[in-house]
C-alpha positions in Angstrom: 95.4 29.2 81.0 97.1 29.6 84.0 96.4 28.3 87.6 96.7 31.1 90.2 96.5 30.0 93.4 96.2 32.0 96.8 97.7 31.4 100.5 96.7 32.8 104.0 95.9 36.8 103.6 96.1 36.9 99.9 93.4 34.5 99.8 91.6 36.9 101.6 91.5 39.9 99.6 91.6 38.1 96.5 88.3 36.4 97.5 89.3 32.9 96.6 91.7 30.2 96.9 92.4 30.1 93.1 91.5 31.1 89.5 92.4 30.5 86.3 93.8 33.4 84.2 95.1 34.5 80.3 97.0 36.7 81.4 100.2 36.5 79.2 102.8 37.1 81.2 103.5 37.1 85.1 104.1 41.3 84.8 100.7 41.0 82.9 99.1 38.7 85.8 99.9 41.4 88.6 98.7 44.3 87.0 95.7 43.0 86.5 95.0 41.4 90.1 96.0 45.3 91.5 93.6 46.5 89.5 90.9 44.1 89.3 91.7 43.8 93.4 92.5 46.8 95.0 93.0 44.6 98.5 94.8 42.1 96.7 97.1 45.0 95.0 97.8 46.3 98.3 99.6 43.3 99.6 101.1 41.9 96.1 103.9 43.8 96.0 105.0 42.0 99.2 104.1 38.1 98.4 106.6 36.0 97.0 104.9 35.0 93.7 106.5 31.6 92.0 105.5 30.0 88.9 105.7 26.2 88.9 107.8 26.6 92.4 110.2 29.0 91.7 110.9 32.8 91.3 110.7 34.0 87.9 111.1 37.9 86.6 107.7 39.1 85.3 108.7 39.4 82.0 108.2 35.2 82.4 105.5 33.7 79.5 102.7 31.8 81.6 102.0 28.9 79.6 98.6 27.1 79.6 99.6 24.7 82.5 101.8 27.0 84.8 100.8 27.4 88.3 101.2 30.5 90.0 101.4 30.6 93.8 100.6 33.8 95.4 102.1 33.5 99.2 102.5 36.8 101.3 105.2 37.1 104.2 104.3 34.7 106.9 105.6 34.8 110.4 105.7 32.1 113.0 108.4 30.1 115.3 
């Protein structure tokens, strides 16, 4: 089971600062968080999700102890 945590706005809409998930495979993972959170699905598309720190293709196996960060664009100086 993977951990899935949220940052900043996609905390927000997903409701929680993390979860653990089955989901399969990081393609897998983001369907179902659009359609399990519509608010969350409306900003996925634009966070930079990485699994154990870096940026994998979604076709990427989640094993049982990957993390998954969900961060969305964040702006500041």
């Amino acid at each position: 089971m993977a951990l899935v945590r949220y940052f900043a706005a996609a905390e927000e809409a997903a409701g929680r600062t993390q979860e653990v998930r089955s989901d399969p495979t990081l393609g897998d993972l983001r369907a179902a968080l659009a359609t399990e959170r519509p608010g969350l699905g409306g900003i996925l598309p634009k966070c930079a999700v990485l699994v154990d720190g870096s940026r994998v293709e979604d076709d990427t196996v989640l094993t049982d102890d990957a993390v998954v960060d969900v961060l969305p664009p964040f702006a500041g100086g």
